[in-house]
KOLKEGU-461977 format. One record per residue (C-alpha): x, y, z; residue number from 1; residue in one letter. Coordinates in Angstrom, 1 decimal, decimal comma. Last residue first. Layout:
BEGIN
REC/X/Y/Z/NUM/a .
...
end
This chain:
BEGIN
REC/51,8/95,8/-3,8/104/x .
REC/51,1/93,3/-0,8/103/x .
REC/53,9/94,5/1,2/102/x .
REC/52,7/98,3/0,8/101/x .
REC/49,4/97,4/2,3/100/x .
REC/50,8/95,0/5,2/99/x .
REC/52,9/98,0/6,3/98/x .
REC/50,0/100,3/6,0/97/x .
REC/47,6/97,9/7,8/96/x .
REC/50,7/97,6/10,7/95/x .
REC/50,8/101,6/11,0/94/x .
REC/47,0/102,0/11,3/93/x .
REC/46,9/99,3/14,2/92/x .
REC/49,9/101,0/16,1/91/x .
REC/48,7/104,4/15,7/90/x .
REC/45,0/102,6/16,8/89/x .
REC/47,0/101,5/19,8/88/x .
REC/48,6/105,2/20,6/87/x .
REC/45,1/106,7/20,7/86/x .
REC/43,4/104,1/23,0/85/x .
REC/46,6/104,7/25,7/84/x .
REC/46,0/108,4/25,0/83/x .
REC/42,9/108,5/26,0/82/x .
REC/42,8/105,9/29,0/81/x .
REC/45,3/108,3/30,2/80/x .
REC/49,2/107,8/30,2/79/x .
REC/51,5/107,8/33,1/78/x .
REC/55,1/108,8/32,4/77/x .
REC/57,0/106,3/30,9/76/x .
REC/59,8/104,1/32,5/75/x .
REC/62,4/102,2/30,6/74/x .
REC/64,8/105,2/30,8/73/x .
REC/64,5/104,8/34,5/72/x .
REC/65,8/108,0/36,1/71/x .
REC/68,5/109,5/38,4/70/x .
REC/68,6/113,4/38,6/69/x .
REC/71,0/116,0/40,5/68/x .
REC/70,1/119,4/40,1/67/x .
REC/68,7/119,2/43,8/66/x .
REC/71,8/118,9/45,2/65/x .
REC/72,8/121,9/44,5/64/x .
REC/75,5/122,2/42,1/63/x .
REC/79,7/122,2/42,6/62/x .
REC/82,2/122,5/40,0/61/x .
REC/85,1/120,8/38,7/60/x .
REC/86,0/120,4/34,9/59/x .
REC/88,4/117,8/33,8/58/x .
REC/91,2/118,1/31,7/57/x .
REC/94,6/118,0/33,0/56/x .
REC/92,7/121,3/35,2/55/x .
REC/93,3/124,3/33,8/54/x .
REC/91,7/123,5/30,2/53/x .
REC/89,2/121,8/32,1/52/x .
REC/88,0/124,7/33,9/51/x .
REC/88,2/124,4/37,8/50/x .
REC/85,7/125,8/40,6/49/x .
REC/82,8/126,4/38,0/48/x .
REC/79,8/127,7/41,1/47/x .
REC/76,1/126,6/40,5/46/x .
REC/74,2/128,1/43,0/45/x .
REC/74,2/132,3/42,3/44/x .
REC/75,0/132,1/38,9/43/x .
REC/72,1/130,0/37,9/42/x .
REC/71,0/130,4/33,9/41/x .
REC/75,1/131,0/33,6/40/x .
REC/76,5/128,2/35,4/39/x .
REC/73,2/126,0/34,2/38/x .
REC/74,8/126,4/30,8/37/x .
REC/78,6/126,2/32,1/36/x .
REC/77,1/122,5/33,5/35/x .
REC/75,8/121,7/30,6/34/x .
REC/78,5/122,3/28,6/33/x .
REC/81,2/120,7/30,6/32/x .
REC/78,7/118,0/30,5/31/x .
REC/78,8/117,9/26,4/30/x .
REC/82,4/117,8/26,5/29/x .
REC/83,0/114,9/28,8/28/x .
REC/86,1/114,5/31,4/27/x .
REC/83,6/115,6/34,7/26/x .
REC/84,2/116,1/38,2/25/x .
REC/81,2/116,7/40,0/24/x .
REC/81,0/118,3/43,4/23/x .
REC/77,0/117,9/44,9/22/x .
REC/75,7/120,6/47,6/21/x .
REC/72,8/120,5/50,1/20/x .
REC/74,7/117,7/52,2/19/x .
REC/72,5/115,7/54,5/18/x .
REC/73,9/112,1/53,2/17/x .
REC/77,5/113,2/51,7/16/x .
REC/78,5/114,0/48,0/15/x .
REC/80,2/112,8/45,0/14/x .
REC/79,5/113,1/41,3/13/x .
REC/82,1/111,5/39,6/12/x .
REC/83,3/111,8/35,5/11/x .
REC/85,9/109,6/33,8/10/x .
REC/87,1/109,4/30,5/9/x .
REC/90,1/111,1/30,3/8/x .
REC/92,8/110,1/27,3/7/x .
REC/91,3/112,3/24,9/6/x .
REC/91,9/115,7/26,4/5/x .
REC/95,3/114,6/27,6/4/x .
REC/96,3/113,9/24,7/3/x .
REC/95,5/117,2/23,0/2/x .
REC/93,1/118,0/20,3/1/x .
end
């Protein structure tokens, strides 16, 4: 692999309040694929402007706006009473296991 593949390490998402459109710049491999993924899946709103093997490294492209997510990874979807009750008798079968195969 080349240098200059392994020296870049920085990725941007830019745009402007009102804009419908993002421009990313992105060093990482498994972006570059996701993006090209989406490319193909959406041809008519994702547009590749620069490959990274044309540009020092880093692909360019532009997405709508709307492809852009920001999440908690601490936060859960809802659960139902049902599923809450479901996951705390998991718990409470697990831990009488564990104590099982401690005591043997």
């Amino acid at each position: 692999m080349s240098s200059i593949f392994q020296a870049n390490n920085e990725n941007c998402i830019e745009w402007l309040t009102g804009d419908e459109w993002i421009t990313v710049t992105l060093s990482e491999r498994h972006l570059w694929s996701v993006v090209r993924k989406l490319a193909k899946k959406y041809p008519d709103r994702v547009e590749i402007l620069a490959e990274p093997k044309n540009n020092g490294g880093y692909m360019y492209a532009h997405l709508p706006i709307e492809f852009l997510q920001i999440r908690d990874p601490g936060r859960q979807p809802a659960k139902s009473e049902e599923q809450i009750e479901a996951a705390r008798a998991m718990g409470k079968e697990s831990q009488r296991k564990r104590r099982e195969s401690a005591e043997i």
